[in-house]
C-alpha positions in Angstrom: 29.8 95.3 -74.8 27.4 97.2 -76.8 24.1 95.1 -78.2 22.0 97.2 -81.1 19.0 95.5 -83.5 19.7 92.2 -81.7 23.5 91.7 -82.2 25.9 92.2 -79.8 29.5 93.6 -80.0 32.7 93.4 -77.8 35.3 96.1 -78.5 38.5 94.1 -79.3 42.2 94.4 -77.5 43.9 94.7 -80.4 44.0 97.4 -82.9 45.0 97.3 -86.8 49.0 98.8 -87.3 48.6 101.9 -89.1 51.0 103.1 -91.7 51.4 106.7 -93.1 48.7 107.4 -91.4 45.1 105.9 -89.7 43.4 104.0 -92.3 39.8 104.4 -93.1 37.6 101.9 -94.3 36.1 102.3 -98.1 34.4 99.0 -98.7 34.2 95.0 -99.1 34.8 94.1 -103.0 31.5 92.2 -103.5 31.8 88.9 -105.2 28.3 87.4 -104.9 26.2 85.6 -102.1 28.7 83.9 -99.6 31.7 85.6 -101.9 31.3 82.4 -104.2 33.4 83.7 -107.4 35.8 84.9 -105.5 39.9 84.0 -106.9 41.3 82.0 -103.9 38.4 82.2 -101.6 39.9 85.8 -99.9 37.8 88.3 -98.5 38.8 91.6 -100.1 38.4 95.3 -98.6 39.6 98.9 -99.9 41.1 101.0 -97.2 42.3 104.8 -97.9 44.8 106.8 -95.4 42.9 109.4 -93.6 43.2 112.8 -95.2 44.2 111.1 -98.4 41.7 111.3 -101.0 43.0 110.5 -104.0 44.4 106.3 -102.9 42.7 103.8 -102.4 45.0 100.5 -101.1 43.8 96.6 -101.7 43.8 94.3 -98.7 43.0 90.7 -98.7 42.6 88.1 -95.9 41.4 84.5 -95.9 37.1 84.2 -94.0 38.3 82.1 -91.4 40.6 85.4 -90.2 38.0 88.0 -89.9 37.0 87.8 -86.7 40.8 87.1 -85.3 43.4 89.3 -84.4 44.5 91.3 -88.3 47.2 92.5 -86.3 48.5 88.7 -86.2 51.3 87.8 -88.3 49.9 87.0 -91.9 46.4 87.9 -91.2 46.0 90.1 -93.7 48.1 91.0 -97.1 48.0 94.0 -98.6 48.7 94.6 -102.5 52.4 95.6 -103.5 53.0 95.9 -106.5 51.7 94.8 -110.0 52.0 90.6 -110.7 50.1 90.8 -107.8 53.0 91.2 -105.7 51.8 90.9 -101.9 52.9 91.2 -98.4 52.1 91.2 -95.1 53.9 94.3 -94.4 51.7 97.2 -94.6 54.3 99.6 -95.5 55.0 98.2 -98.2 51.3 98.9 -99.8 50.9 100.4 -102.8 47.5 102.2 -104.0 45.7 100.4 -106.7 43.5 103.3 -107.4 44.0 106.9 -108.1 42.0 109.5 -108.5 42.8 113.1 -108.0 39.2 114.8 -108.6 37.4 112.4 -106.3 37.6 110.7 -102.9 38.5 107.1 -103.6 36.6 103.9 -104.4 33.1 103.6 -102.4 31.8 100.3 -103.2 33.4 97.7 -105.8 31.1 94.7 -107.5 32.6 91.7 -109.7 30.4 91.5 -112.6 30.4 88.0 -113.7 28.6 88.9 -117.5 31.0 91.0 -118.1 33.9 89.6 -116.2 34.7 92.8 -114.6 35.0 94.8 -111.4 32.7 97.7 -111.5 34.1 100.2 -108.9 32.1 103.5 -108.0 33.6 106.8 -106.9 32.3 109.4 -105.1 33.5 113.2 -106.3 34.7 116.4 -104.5 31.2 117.5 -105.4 27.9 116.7 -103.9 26.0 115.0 -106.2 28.7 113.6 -108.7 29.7 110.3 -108.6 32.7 108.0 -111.6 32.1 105.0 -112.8 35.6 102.9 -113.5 36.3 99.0 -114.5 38.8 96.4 -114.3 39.5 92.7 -115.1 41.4 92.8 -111.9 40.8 94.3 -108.1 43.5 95.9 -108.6 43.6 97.7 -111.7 44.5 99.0 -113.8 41.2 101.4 -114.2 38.9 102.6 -116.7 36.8 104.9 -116.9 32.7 104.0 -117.8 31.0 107.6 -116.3 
Protein backbone atom coordinates (compact mmCIF):
# COMPACT_ATOMS: atom_id res chain seq x y z
CA UNK A 1 0.00 0.00 0.00
CA UNK A 2 1.43 3.30 -0.83
CA UNK A 3 -0.39 6.56 0.85
CA UNK A 4 0.87 10.11 -0.93
CA UNK A 5 -1.04 13.84 -0.33
CA UNK A 6 -3.46 11.93 1.94
CA UNK A 7 -4.85 9.14 -0.39
CA UNK A 8 -3.93 5.88 -0.22
CA UNK A 9 -3.32 3.18 -2.91
CA UNK A 10 -3.26 -0.69 -3.03
CA UNK A 11 -1.57 -2.19 -6.14
CA UNK A 12 -4.26 -4.49 -7.71
CA UNK A 13 -4.03 -8.42 -8.58
CA UNK A 14 -5.12 -8.12 -11.77
CA UNK A 15 -3.51 -6.47 -14.72
CA UNK A 16 -5.21 -5.01 -18.09
CA UNK A 17 -4.78 -7.78 -21.26
CA UNK A 18 -2.49 -6.21 -23.63
CA UNK A 19 -2.82 -6.54 -27.28
CA UNK A 20 -0.14 -5.71 -29.97
CA UNK A 21 1.64 -4.49 -27.54
CA UNK A 22 1.59 -2.72 -23.66
CA UNK A 23 -0.86 0.02 -23.77
CA UNK A 24 -0.09 3.43 -22.50
CA UNK A 25 -2.41 5.69 -21.18
CA UNK A 26 -3.21 9.22 -23.18
CA UNK A 27 -6.10 10.68 -21.33
CA UNK A 28 -9.88 10.74 -20.00
CA UNK A 29 -12.25 12.44 -22.73
CA UNK A 30 -13.51 15.28 -20.45
CA UNK A 31 -17.29 15.78 -20.55
CA UNK A 32 -17.92 18.33 -17.76
CA UNK A 33 -18.17 18.23 -13.88
CA UNK A 34 -19.21 14.60 -12.73
CA UNK A 35 -19.11 13.65 -16.81
CA UNK A 36 -22.70 15.08 -16.93
CA UNK A 37 -23.13 15.42 -20.95
CA UNK A 38 -21.73 12.48 -21.44
CA UNK A 39 -23.84 9.90 -24.35
CA UNK A 40 -24.80 6.84 -22.21
CA UNK A 41 -23.28 7.88 -19.01
CA UNK A 42 -19.58 5.92 -20.09
CA UNK A 43 -16.42 6.98 -18.92
CA UNK A 44 -14.16 7.41 -21.92
CA UNK A 45 -10.22 7.10 -22.01
CA UNK A 46 -7.57 7.18 -25.13
CA UNK A 47 -4.99 4.56 -24.82
CA UNK A 48 -1.96 4.27 -27.50
CA UNK A 49 0.34 0.96 -27.98
CA UNK A 50 3.73 1.61 -26.61
CA UNK A 51 6.19 2.55 -29.30
CA UNK A 52 3.26 3.49 -31.54
CA UNK A 53 2.96 7.07 -32.00
CA UNK A 54 0.92 7.72 -34.61
CA UNK A 55 -2.80 5.61 -32.93
CA UNK A 56 -4.57 6.53 -30.64
CA UNK A 57 -7.47 3.65 -29.64
CA UNK A 58 -11.11 4.69 -27.82
CA UNK A 59 -12.08 2.72 -24.79
CA UNK A 60 -15.23 3.11 -22.89
CA UNK A 61 -16.54 1.58 -19.67
CA UNK A 62 -19.57 2.23 -17.49
CA UNK A 63 -18.41 4.54 -13.58
CA UNK A 64 -19.59 1.99 -11.56
CA UNK A 65 -16.56 -0.39 -13.24
CA UNK A 66 -13.57 1.76 -12.64
CA UNK A 67 -12.44 0.60 -9.71
CA UNK A 68 -13.28 -3.30 -10.59
CA UNK A 69 -11.38 -5.71 -12.24
CA UNK A 70 -11.21 -4.16 -16.49
CA UNK A 71 -9.82 -7.44 -16.99
CA UNK A 72 -13.50 -8.87 -16.17
CA UNK A 73 -15.59 -9.92 -18.97
CA UNK A 74 -17.44 -6.72 -20.42
CA UNK A 75 -15.70 -4.31 -18.30
CA UNK A 76 -14.56 -2.31 -20.78
CA UNK A 77 -15.29 -1.89 -24.75
CA UNK A 78 -13.14 -0.74 -27.03
CA UNK A 79 -14.07 0.98 -30.43
CA UNK A 80 -14.27 -1.27 -33.64
CA UNK A 81 -15.16 0.03 -36.27
CA UNK A 82 -17.17 3.06 -37.61
CA UNK A 83 -21.36 2.89 -36.64
CA UNK A 84 -19.74 2.72 -33.51
CA UNK A 85 -19.15 -0.84 -33.79
CA UNK A 86 -17.85 -2.11 -30.31
CA UNK A 87 -16.49 -5.06 -28.46
CA UNK A 88 -15.08 -6.32 -25.66
CA UNK A 89 -12.30 -7.96 -27.37
CA UNK A 90 -9.40 -5.81 -27.44
CA UNK A 91 -7.96 -7.26 -30.52
CA UNK A 92 -10.35 -6.29 -32.36
CA UNK A 93 -9.68 -2.33 -31.65
CA UNK A 94 -9.26 -0.16 -34.20
CA UNK A 95 -7.49 3.51 -33.84
CA UNK A 96 -9.80 6.39 -34.12
CA UNK A 97 -6.97 8.81 -34.48
CA UNK A 98 -4.07 9.04 -36.74
CA UNK A 99 -1.51 11.12 -36.91
CA UNK A 100 1.86 10.46 -38.48
CA UNK A 101 3.87 13.87 -37.51
CA UNK A 102 2.78 13.69 -33.89
CA UNK A 103 2.42 11.44 -30.91
CA UNK A 104 -1.30 10.90 -30.43
CA UNK A 105 -4.19 12.60 -28.71
CA UNK A 106 -2.99 14.27 -25.11
CA UNK A 107 -6.14 15.48 -23.67
CA UNK A 108 -9.71 15.57 -25.37
CA UNK A 109 -12.71 18.15 -24.14
CA UNK A 110 -16.51 18.04 -25.34
CA UNK A 111 -17.36 21.44 -26.16
CA UNK A 112 -20.88 21.87 -25.49
CA UNK A 113 -21.18 25.64 -27.61
CA UNK A 114 -19.89 24.20 -30.23
CA UNK A 115 -21.05 20.59 -29.96
CA UNK A 116 -17.62 19.29 -30.58
CA UNK A 117 -14.71 17.28 -29.21
CA UNK A 118 -11.67 19.46 -29.17
CA UNK A 119 -8.65 16.94 -29.03
CA UNK A 120 -4.96 18.31 -28.54
CA UNK A 121 -1.85 16.69 -29.89
CA UNK A 122 1.47 16.89 -28.92
CA UNK A 123 4.22 16.93 -32.03
CA UNK A 124 7.56 15.18 -32.65
CA UNK A 125 8.95 18.62 -31.77
CA UNK A 126 9.31 20.36 -28.51
CA UNK A 127 7.31 23.06 -28.38
CA UNK A 128 4.60 22.20 -31.16
CA UNK A 129 1.45 21.13 -30.39
CA UNK A 130 -2.32 20.30 -33.33
CA UNK A 131 -5.39 21.27 -32.59
CA UNK A 132 -8.19 18.73 -34.28
CA UNK A 133 -12.28 18.39 -33.83
CA UNK A 134 -15.00 16.02 -34.05
CA UNK A 135 -18.77 15.74 -33.53
CA UNK A 136 -17.84 12.31 -32.36
CA UNK A 137 -14.98 10.69 -29.90
CA UNK A 138 -14.18 8.87 -32.41
CA UNK A 139 -13.69 10.83 -35.43
CA UNK A 140 -13.46 11.45 -37.95
CA UNK A 141 -10.79 14.46 -37.37
CA UNK A 142 -10.22 17.87 -38.30
CA UNK A 143 -7.80 19.92 -38.23
CA UNK A 144 -8.22 23.61 -36.15
CA UNK A 145 -4.07 24.41 -35.56
Amino acid sequence: MVSRSGATWTLSSWRLVQFRGPLVWACFLSFGPDNARAEGKYVYQYWRIQGETSNTYLVRTLPAKLQGNPTASGAYEYYASPGPVWSAEASLAQPVFVHNSGRGITHVVYDAGLRRFIASVQRHTVGEAGLFDTPQPWGPWTTIA
